[in-house]
N, C-alpha and C positions, 0 to 999 in steps of 0.2 A: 456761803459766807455773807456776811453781814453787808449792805452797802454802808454802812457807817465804819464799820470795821476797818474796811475797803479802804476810803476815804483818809482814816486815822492814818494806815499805816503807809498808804501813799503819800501822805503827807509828811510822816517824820523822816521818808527815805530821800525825798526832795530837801528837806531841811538839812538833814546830814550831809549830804551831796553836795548842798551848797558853802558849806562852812571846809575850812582846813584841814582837814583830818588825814591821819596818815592813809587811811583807806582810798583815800579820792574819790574816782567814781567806781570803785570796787563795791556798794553798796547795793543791796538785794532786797526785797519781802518775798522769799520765798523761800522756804526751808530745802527746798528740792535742789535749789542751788547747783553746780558742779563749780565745786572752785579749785583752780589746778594751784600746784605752788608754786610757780612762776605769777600768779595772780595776788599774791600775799602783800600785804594785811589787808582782808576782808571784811567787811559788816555784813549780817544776815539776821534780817528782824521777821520773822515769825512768831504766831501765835501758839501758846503751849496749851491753853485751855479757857473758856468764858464760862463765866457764870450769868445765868439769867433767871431777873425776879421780877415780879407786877411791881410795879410804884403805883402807880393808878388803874383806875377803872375807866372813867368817862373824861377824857379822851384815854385811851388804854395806853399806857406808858410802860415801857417795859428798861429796868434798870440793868443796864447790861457792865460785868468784871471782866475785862477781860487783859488774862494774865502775858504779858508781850512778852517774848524773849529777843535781847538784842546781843546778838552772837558775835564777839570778836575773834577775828583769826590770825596770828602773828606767826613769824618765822625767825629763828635765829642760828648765828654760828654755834652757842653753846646753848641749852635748855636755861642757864640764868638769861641768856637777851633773847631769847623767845619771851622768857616771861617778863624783861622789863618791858620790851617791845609789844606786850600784848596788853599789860597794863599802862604805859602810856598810851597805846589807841582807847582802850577802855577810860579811863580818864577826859580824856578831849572829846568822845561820844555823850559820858555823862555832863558834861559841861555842856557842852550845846544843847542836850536833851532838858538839862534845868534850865538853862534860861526861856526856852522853848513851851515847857511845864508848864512855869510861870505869867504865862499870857495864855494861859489853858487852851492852847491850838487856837488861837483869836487865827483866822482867815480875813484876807485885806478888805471881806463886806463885812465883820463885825463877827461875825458869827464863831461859837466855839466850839471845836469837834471835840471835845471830851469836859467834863467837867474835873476831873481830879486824876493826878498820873501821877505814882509814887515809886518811888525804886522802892523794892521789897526784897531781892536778896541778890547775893553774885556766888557765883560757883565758879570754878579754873578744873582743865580738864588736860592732859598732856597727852598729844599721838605719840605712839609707841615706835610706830613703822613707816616711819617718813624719811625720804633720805638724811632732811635735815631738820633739828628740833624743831616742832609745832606748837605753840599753847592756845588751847579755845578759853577763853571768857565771856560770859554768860552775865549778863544782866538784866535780871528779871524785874518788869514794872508791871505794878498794879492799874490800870486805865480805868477808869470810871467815866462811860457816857449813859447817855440817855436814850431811846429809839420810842418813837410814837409809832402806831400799829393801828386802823392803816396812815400811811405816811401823809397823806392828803387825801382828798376830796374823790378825786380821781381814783383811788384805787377799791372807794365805798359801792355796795354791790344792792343799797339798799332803797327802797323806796321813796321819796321825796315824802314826807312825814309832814300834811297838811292840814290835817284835820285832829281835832281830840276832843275827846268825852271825858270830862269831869264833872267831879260829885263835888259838892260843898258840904263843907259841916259850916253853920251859919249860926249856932245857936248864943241863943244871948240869957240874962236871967231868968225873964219872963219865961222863956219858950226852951229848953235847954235842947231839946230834939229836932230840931227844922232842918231841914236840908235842902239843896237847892242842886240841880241840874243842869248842864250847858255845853250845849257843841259849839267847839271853836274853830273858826278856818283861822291856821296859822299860816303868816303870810309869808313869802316866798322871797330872795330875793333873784 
């Protein structure tokens, strides 16, 4: 897994955590989860899948999608307060998560662990074989960050690049062909 990944979704579960929510600290990042239903209403944010493309070359920058799933789990006496009860935790999750959005994961030095998070779609899913009704909802966000590759200095395997050999083309009206030669010590810091 990604350490930015990592970072994202450790952060939104803290975020969550910390705001009202019917969940409380019922909140997870891990799909693996076991949530019993005495534990009910649950959040479980997991990743469904990334997508990864080059942005750049020099420094290599790699544009990373990756699709969040934030999973609500409610319980009710009849399967209609399962489902309002699942749809207000969904609600008060999407709320937090837009105001959150909206300062694009700013962390308290400034820094922003994603550049763009959009809800992209919701799904509702009903257990069958619960003692008591269940409804899962599903809200799928699109994350948009960034990852440099390698991450610093430290993790480069490559030579201290101090010297170079270049060619000049130098030519002017007079002389359109001249060219000139030059070793450089490039300086170090």
């Amino acid at each position: 897994m990604s350490a930015e990944r990592k970072r994202i979704m450790k952060k939104l579960v803290s975020v969550l955590k910390k705001e009202n929510t019917p969940a409380r600290d019922n909140i997870f990042n891990r799909r693996s989860q076991k949530i019993w239903q005495e534990n009910l209403p649950a959040v479980i944010l997991y990743p469904r899948t990334e997508e990864i493309t080059e942005n750049s070359q020099a420094p290599r920058q790699l544009k990373r999608e990756l699709f969040l799933v934030v999973e609500c789990l409610a319980e009710g006496r009849t399967d209609e307060e399962a489902a309002d009860n699942v749809e207000d935790l969904m609600e008060s999750v999407e709320e937090i998560l837009a105001l959150y959005e909206s300062s694009q994961g700013k962390t308290p030095g400034g820094d922003c662990l994603f550049s763009d998070m959009v809800l992209n779609s919701v799904e509702f899913e009903e257990e069958e074989e619960a003692e008591k009704p269940i409804v899962t909802g599903r809200l799928i966000y699109n994350v948009e960050y960034y990852e440099y590759r390698p991450r610093d200095a430290s993790e480069q395997r490559l030579k201290a690049f101090a010297k170079a050999h270049v060619d000049w083309d130098v030519g002017t009206a007079d002389d359109p062909d001249p060219e000139a030669t030059d070793d450089l010590d490039i300086p170090q810091s």
